[in-house]
C-alpha atoms as one frame of an Amber mdcrd trajectory, in Angstrom:
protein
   0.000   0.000   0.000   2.847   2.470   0.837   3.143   4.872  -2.189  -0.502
   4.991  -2.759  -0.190   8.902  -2.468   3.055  10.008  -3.520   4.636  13.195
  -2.804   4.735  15.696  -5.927   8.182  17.989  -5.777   9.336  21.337  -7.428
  10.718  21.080 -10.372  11.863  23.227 -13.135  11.930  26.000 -11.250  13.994
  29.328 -10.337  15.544  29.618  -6.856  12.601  27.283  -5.291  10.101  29.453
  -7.012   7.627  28.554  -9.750   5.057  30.792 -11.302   2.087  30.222 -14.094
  -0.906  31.270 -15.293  -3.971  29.521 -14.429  -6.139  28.604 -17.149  -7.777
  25.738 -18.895  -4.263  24.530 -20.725  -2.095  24.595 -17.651  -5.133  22.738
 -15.935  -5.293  20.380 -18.550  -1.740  19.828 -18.553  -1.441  18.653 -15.067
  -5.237  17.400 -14.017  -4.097  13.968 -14.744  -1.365  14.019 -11.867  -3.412
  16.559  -9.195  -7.118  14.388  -9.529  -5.575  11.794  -8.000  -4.581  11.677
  -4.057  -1.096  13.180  -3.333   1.259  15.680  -1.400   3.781  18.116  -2.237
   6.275  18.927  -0.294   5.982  22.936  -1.076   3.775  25.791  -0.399   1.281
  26.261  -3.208  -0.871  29.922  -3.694  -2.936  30.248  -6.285  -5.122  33.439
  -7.294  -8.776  32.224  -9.200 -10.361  35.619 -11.139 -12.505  33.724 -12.777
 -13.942  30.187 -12.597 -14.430  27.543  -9.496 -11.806  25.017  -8.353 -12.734
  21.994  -5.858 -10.034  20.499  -3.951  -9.977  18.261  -1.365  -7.280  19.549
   1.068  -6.341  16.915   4.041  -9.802  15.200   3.460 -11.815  17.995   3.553
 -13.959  19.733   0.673 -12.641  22.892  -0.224 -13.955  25.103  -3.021 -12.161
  28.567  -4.679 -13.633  30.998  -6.132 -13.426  34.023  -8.278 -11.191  36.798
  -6.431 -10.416  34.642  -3.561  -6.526  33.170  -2.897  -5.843  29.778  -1.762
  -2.567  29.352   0.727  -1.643  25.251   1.229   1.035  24.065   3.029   3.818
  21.323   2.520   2.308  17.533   3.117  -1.262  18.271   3.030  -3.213  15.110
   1.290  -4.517  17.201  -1.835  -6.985  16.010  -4.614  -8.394  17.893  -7.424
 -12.021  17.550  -8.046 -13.439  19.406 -10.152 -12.460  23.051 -12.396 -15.647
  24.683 -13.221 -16.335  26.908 -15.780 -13.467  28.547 -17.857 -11.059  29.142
 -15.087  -8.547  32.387 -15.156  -6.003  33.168 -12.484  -2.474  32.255 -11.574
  -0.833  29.383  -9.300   2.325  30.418  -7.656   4.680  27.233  -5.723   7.347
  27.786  -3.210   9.868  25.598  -2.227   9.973  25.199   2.033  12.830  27.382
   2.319  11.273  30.704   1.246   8.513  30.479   3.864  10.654  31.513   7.562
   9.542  30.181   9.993   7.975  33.602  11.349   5.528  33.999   8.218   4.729
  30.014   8.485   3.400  30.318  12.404   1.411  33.173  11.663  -0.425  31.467
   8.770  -0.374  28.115  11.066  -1.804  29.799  13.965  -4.607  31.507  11.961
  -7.733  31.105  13.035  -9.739  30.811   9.912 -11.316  27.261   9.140  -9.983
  27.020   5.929  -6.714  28.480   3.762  -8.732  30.430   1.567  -8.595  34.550
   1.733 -11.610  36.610   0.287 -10.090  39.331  -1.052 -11.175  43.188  -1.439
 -10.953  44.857  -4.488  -7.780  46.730  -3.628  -6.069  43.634  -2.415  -7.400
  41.742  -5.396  -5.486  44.763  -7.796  -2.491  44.400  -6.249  -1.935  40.491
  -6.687  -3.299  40.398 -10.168  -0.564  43.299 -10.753   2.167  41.282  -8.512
   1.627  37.630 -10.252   1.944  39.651 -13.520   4.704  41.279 -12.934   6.622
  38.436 -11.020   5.996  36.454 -14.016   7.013  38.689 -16.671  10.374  38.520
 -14.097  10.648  34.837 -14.263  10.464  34.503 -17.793  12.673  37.595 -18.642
  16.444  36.428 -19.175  17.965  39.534 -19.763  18.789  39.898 -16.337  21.478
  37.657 -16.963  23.442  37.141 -13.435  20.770  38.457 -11.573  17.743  36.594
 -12.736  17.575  34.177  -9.628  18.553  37.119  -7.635  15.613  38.998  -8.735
  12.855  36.649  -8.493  13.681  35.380  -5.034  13.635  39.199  -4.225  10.579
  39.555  -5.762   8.758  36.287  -4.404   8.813  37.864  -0.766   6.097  40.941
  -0.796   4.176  37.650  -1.536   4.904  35.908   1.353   4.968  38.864   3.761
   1.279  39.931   2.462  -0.331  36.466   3.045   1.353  36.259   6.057  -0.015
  39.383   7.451  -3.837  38.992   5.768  -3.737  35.652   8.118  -2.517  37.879
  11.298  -5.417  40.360  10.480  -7.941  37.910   9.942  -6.736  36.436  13.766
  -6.346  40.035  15.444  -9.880  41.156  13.949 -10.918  38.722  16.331  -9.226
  41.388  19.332 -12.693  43.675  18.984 -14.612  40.737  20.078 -12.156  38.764
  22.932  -9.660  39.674  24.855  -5.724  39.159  24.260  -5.369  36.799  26.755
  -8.389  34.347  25.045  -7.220  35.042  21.543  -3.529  33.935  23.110  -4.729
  30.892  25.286  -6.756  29.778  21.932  -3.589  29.383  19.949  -1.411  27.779
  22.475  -4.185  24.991  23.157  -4.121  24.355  19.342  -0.171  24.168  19.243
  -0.424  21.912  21.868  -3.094  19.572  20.604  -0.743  19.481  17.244   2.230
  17.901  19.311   0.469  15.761  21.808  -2.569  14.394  20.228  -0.838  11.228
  20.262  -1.195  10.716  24.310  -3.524  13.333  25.430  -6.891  12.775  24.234
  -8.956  14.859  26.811  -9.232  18.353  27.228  -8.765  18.302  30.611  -5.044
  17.087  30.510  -4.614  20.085  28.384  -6.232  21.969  30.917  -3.975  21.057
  33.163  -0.319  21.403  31.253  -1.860  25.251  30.913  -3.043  25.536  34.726
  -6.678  26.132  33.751  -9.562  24.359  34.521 -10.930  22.071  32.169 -14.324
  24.062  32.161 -12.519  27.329  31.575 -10.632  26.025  29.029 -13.416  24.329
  27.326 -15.741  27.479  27.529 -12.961  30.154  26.112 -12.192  27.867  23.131
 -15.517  27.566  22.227 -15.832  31.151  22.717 -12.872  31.623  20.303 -14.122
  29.362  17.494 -17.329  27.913  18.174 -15.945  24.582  18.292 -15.254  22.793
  22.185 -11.698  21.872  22.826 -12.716  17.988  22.182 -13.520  19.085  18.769
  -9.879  20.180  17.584  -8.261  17.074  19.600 -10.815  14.799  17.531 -10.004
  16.498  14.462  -5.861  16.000  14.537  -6.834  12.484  15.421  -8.807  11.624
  12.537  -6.440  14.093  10.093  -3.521  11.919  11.253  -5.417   8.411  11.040
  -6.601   9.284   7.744  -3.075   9.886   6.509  -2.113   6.708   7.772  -4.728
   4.761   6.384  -3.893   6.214   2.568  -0.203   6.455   3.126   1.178   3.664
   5.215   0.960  -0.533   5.278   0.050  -0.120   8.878  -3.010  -2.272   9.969
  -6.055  -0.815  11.768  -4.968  -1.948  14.647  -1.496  -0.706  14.286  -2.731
   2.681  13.519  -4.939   2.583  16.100  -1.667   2.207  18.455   0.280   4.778
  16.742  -2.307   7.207  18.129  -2.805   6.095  21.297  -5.377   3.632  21.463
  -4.694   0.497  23.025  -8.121  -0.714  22.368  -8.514  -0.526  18.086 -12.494
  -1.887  18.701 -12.892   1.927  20.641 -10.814   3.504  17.862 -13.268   2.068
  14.859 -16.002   3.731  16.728 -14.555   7.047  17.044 -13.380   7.095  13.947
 -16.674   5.862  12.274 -18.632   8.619  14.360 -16.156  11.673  12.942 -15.625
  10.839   9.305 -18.964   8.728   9.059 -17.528   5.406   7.211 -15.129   2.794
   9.331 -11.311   3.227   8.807 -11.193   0.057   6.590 -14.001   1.332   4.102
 -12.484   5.024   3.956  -8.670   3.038   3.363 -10.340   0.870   0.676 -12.440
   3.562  -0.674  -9.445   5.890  -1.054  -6.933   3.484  -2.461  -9.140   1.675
  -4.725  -8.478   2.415  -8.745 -10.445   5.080 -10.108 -12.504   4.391 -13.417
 -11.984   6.896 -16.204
């Protein structure tokens, strides 16, 4: 089973940067490789101005539209569904090393449900003028010498404005909660990211914060509108998914790898978030698709 969903990397590109436009040729081009199951291992951002694209991003149904930008990070499971209509826009990928580590948090730590930015008409000028201009850079040799030089330079307004549309979308949330909520929001979700594995109740985060489980519980759901069980739950079955597509592991061996001694307890929870058992979501995902 291992290789099932392989992992796509950057190629032909220009100091870890590649830039084109997105329409129905470059779709066409590549569909065959991005409608089935796979990762990259590089940040991708594209731009839609016209059209629909459905993805499904870690599992989950997400769907672009016109003037909105799309922000995915390295090793997401990613599927293409479906391009509606006659698509227009531009699809920008960066290798891992042109994201620091300060722009990558603050995307990370966003609150928003999904990576996708509605954008206003101002913002929406300015990266229609930036892709087109970055790629006129990218394909113009004369620079000789400097070419990489000035497309890496040119790559990080990019970066820098995601970045900070992500740290306004989180600090719009300041004019309804306080700093201190906003702040004990984020850390619960870092945590939850590196110890899903053994803590499984919101009360032993609770406790590694010196809250109580109720405050906790209530200021999260405050925050987000989800309970803190919700985003422990959620890692869980992101992770188990991934293992079920991606590895040889057994369902009982999975079921271990996260913490569950008892796999019988795992198959329920597991059934009762994604709504199919583990072993009809593994052989749903990995069977062959018909053309």
């Amino acid at each position: 089973m291992k290789g099932n969903i392989p992992i796509l990397q950057l190629k032909d590109n220009i100091s870890g940067i590649y830039i084109d436009k997105l329409d129905n040729s470059f779709v066409l081009s590549i569909f065959d490789q991005i409608s089935r199951l796979h990762r990259k291992d590089y940040f991708i951002c594209i731009l839609l101005t016209a059209g629909n694209i459905k993805l499904l991003v870690d599992f989950k149904q997400v769907k672009i539209q016109k003037n909105q930008l799309l922000f995915l990070l390295p090793g997401q499971i990613q599927q293409a569904l479906d391009f509606e209509n006659t698509n227009s826009g531009w699809v920008l990928f960066l290798d891992n090393k042109m994201v620091d580590e300060h722009s990558r948090l603050i995307i990370e730590d966003s609150l928003l449900n999904e990576p996708i930015l509605p954008l206003s008409e101002p913002d929406l000028q300015w990266y229609i003028q930036y892709f087109d201009l970055l790629f006129k850079t990218y394909h113009d040799h004369n620079f000789g010498g400097f070419h990489k030089s000035a497309v890496y330079s040119l790559t990080m307004p990019c970066i820098y404005k995601i970045a900070s549309a992500f740290q306004a979308s989180s600090d719009s949330l300041l004019n309804q909660y306080s700093q201190r909520k906003i702040e004990l929001t984020k850390k619960f979700k870092r945590l939850v990211w590196k110890y899903y594995h053994e803590l499984k109740k919101p009360s032993d985060y609770a406790r590694i914060m010196n809250y109580s489980a109720t405050y906790l519980n209530d200021t999260i759901k405050t925050v987000t509108g989800f309970n803190a069980t919700y985003f422990i739950q959620q890692e869980i079955l992101r992770e188990s998914q991934r293992l079920l597509c991606y590895s040889d592991l057994s369902i009982k061996e999975i079921a271990a790898e996260l913490g569950y001694d008892d796999s019988k307890y795992f198959n329920r929870i597991f059934t009762k978030l994604c709504g199919i058992s583990p072993g009809k979501f593994r052989k749903d995902f990995t069977a062959p698709k018909k053309s």
